[in-house]
Structure formats: structure tokens, C-alpha cells
C-alpha positions as MATLAB code, in Angstrom:
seq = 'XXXXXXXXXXXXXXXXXXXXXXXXXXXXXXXXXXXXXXXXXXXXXXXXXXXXXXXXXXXXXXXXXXXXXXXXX';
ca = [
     -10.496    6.480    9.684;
      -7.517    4.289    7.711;
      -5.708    5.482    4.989;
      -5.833    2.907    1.777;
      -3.968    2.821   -0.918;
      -5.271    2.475   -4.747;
      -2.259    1.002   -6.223;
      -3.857   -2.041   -7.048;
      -6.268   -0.221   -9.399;
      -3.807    1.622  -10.706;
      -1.315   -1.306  -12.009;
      -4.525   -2.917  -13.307;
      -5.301   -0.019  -15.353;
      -2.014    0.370  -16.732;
      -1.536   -3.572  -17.134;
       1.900   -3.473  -14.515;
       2.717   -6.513  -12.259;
       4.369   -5.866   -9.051;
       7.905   -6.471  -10.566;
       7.612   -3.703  -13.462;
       6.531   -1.010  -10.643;
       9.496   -2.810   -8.678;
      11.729   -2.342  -11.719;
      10.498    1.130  -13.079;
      10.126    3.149   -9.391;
      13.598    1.026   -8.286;
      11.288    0.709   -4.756;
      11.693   -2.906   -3.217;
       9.324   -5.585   -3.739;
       8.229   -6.335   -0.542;
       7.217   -1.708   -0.508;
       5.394   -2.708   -3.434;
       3.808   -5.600   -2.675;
       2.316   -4.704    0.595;
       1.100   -1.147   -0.743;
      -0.595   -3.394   -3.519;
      -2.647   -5.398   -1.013;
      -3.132   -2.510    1.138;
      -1.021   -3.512    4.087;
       1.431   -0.905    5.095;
       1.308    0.693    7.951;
       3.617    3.633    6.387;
       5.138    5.204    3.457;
       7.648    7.780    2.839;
       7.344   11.118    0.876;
       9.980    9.513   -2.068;
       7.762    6.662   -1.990;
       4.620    8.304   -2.890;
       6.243   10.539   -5.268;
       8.034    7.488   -7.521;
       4.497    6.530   -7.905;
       2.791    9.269   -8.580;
       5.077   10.435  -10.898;
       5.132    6.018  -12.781;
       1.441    6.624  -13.374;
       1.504   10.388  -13.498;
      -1.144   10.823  -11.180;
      -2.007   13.351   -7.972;
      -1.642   11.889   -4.374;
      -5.304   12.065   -4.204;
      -5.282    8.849   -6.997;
      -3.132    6.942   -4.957;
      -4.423    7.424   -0.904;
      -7.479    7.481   -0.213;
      -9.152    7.724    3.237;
     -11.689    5.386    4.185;
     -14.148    6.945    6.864;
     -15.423    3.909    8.080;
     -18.182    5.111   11.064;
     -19.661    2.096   12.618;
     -23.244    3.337   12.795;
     -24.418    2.884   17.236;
     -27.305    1.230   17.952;
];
């Protein structure tokens, strides 16, 4: 199982770049940048609420997890 993140799909939607989520949640670039191409390995409770509540959305919106089962043959 991982645990992905949907903010890229969610800045699409809403037509944000990495620097106006950078500028609007006050979270760092670099937080931003490697939630937006999936690539943290963590993320803090203050985190996940500054985004939830930039693109008022539940938790649910923004993590996902992938069950990726390899199928044995």
C-alpha cells in the first residue's frame, strides 16, 4: 500500500501554480513541490489542514491510498 497525494489535480482544477499554494497556505516551496509530484515521504497534521482548508476539500480529496497488489503467478 502507498499513500499518494492528489494535489496535482487539485491545483489543476483550480488553475494554482506551485507558488500561489506556496503564497496562499504560507507552506514552503520545496513542501509543496514534492507533495505536487507525489514525493514525500511525510506530512504534518497543519500541513494537510492549510490545504484542505485552500481548496476547501475533505482529507479524503487530498490522500489517497493506492493498494497496489502485485497479482502471484
Amino acid at each position: 500500500m502507498k499513500l499518494n497525494c492528489r494535489l496535482s489535480t487539485l491545483m489543476g482544477q483550480h488553475r494554482l501554480s506551485i507558488q500561489d499554494v506556496h503564497e496562499r497556505t504560507k507552506l514552503s516551496r520545496t513542501t509543496v513541490s514534492n507533495l505536487y509530484n507525489d514525493k514525500a515521504t511525510r506530512i504534518n497534521y497543519e500541513t494537510i489542514e492549510k490545504l484542505c482548508a485552500l481548496f476547501d476539500c475533505e482529507i479524503a480529496e487530498l490522500l489517497y491510498i493506492d493498494d497496489c497488489k502485485k497479482e502471484k503467478k
